[in-house]
C-alpha angles and dihedrals in degrees: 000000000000089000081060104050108095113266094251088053092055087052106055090041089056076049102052091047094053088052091057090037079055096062096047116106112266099246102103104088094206098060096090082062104051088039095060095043086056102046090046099052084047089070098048100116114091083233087065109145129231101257098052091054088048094058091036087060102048097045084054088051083053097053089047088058092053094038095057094047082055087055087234090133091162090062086049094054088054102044087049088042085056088045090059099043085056090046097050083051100063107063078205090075115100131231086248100060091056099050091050091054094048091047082055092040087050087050100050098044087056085058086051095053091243097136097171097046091053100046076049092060094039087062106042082050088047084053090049092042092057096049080053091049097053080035085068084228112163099222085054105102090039094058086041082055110046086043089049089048096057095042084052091042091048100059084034082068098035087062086228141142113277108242121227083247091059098047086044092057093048088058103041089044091054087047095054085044105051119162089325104100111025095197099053091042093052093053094049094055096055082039087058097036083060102043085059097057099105089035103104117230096029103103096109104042087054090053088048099048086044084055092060103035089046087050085047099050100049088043084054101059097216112133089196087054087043090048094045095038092052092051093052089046099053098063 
């Protein structure tokens, strides 16, 4: 029967059983997962507008979130994966809003394990980041930086050898940043100063870089900076 209904018809009645998923009480841990599959599968006529993709994103954005408490990061790579394809699909979208999806997507996928898919995502969102950036967007250092961060985290954890692009990122992400944003800034330094560490010649810049991020951390005030600052310092 439901194989049978129109398309569009499938679609608007995914979307009237979201809508009354929407109104329940919030206790049933499972309905951000049934809100985001149907709102998903409600858009799924190329004529979607706007405004359905827009809820559909940002219920699969919910069901990441619970996903990933549940340490189901898999599910999360897949909601956030939906997010993004809803979000590629509406020209109203802003560059922005894709690269921060692709930073999250990046992220999830390295709690997945997924170390290709997510060095896949951070550059894709590098990529992003650098159109922002000529754009003069505001938002756009913060988004190079958070991209060049999880490339570099990504090969920290691997135990690899840093590539030139990476190193590359780091820099030209610390450059777009500037003063403006402490905690960033003082991840990127010990990012670099590590990323330096098989160059020859760049013990004392390193030193040097570990000095200020380690000085901004601490001025900062943020543990999770500290924690991540220091890391990076002691190799």
């Amino acid at each position: 029967l439901y194989e049978g209904l129109p398309a569009a018809e499938r679609a608007a009645g995914h979307e009237r059983v979201g809508d009354a998923l929407a109104t329940l009480p919030g206790s049933d841990p499972d309905l951000p997962f049934q809100l985001a599959h149907h709102f998903v599968l409600a858009c799924a006529p190329l004529d979607a507008s706007p405004e359905r993709l827009a809820r559909a994103r940002a219920y699969c954005r919910g069901a990441a979130t619970a996903a990933a408490a549940r340490v189901a990061h898999h599910d999360a790579v897949r909601f956030l994966g939906q997010a993004l394809a809803c979000a590629e699909r509406d020209p109203q979208v802003p560059a922005t809003t894709r690269a921060a999806l692709l930073i999250d997507i990046g992220n999830a996928a390295w709690s997945a394990a997924d170390v290709s898919a997510s060095a896949v995502a951070f550059g894709r969102a590098l990529a992003l980041a650098r159109d922002v950036v000529r754009a003069g967007d505001a938002a756009g250092p913060a988004l190079l930086a958070d991209a060049a961060l999880g490339l570099g985290g990504r090969q920290q954890r691997a135990h690899v050898a840093f590539e030139a692009d990476v190193v590359a990122a780091l820099e030209e992400a610390l450059a777009a940043l500037g003063t403006s944003d402490p905690r960033r800034r003082a991840r990127l330094l010990a990012r670099l100063a590590y990323a330096l560490y098989s160059v020859p010649g760049s013990f004392d810049r390193r030193e040097t870089l570990c000095a200020e991020a380690t000085a901004l951390a601490r001025s900062a005030g943020d543990a999770a900076t500290l924690v991540s600052v220091l890391n990076d310092g002691r190799w």
